[in-house]
C-alpha positions as CSV (number, residue, x, y, z in Angstrom):
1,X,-20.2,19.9,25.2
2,X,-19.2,23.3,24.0
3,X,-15.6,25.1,23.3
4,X,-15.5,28.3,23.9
5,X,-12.5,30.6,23.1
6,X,-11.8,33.0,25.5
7,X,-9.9,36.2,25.1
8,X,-8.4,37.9,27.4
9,X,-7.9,34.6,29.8
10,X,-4.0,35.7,30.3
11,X,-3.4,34.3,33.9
12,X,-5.0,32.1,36.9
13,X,-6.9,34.3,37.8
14,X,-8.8,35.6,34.3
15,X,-9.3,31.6,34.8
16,X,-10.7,31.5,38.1
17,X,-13.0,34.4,37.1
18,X,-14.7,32.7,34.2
19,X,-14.7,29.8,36.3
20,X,-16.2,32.1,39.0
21,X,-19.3,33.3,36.3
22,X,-20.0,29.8,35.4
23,X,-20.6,28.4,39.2
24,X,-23.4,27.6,40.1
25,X,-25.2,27.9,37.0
26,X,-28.0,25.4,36.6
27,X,-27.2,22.7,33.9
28,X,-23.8,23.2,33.6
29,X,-22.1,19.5,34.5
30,X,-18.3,19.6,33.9
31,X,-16.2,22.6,33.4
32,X,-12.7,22.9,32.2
33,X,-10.2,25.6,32.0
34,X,-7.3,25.7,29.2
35,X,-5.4,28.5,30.2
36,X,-2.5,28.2,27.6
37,X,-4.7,27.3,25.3
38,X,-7.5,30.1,25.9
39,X,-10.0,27.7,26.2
40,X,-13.2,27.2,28.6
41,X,-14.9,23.4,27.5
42,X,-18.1,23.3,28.7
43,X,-20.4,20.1,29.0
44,X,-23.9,21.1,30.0
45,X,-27.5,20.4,29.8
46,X,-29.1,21.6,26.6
47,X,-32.4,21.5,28.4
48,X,-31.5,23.9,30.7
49,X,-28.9,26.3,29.6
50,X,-27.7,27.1,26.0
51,X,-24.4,27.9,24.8
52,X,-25.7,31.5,24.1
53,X,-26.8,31.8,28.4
54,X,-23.1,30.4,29.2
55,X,-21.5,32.8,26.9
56,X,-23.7,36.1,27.6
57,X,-22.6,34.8,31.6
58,X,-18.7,34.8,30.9
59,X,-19.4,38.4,29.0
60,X,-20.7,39.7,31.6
61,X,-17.4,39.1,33.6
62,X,-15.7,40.7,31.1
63,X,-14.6,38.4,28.8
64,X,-15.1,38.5,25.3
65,X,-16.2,35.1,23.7
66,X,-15.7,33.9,19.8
């Protein structure tokens, strides 16, 4: 399981966008959203995705990741 901090998550729908990058995503097991919190906990199979592949996939929707 990973925490990721996620900036610019402002509303339900920044939420439903990283939500929206991380679908579908082979490995990826549980997924939870902490939008007052700016949060995206990720619990995910280290054999088939890293944390680096999970972030690089919520960058790429325009989020910035720290």
């Amino acid at each position: 399981m990973e925490t990721l901090k996620v900036l610019g998550v402002d509303c339900k729908n920044c939420a439903a966008n990283v939500s929206k990058a991380l679908e579908g995503i082979g490995g990826i097991e549980k997924l939870d959203i902490r939008l007052s919190e700016k949060l995206a906990i990720v619990t995910f199979d280290p054999d088939k995705i890293s944390r680096q592949g999970i972030t690089e996939k919520v960058e790429d929707f325009g989020f910035e990741v720290e």
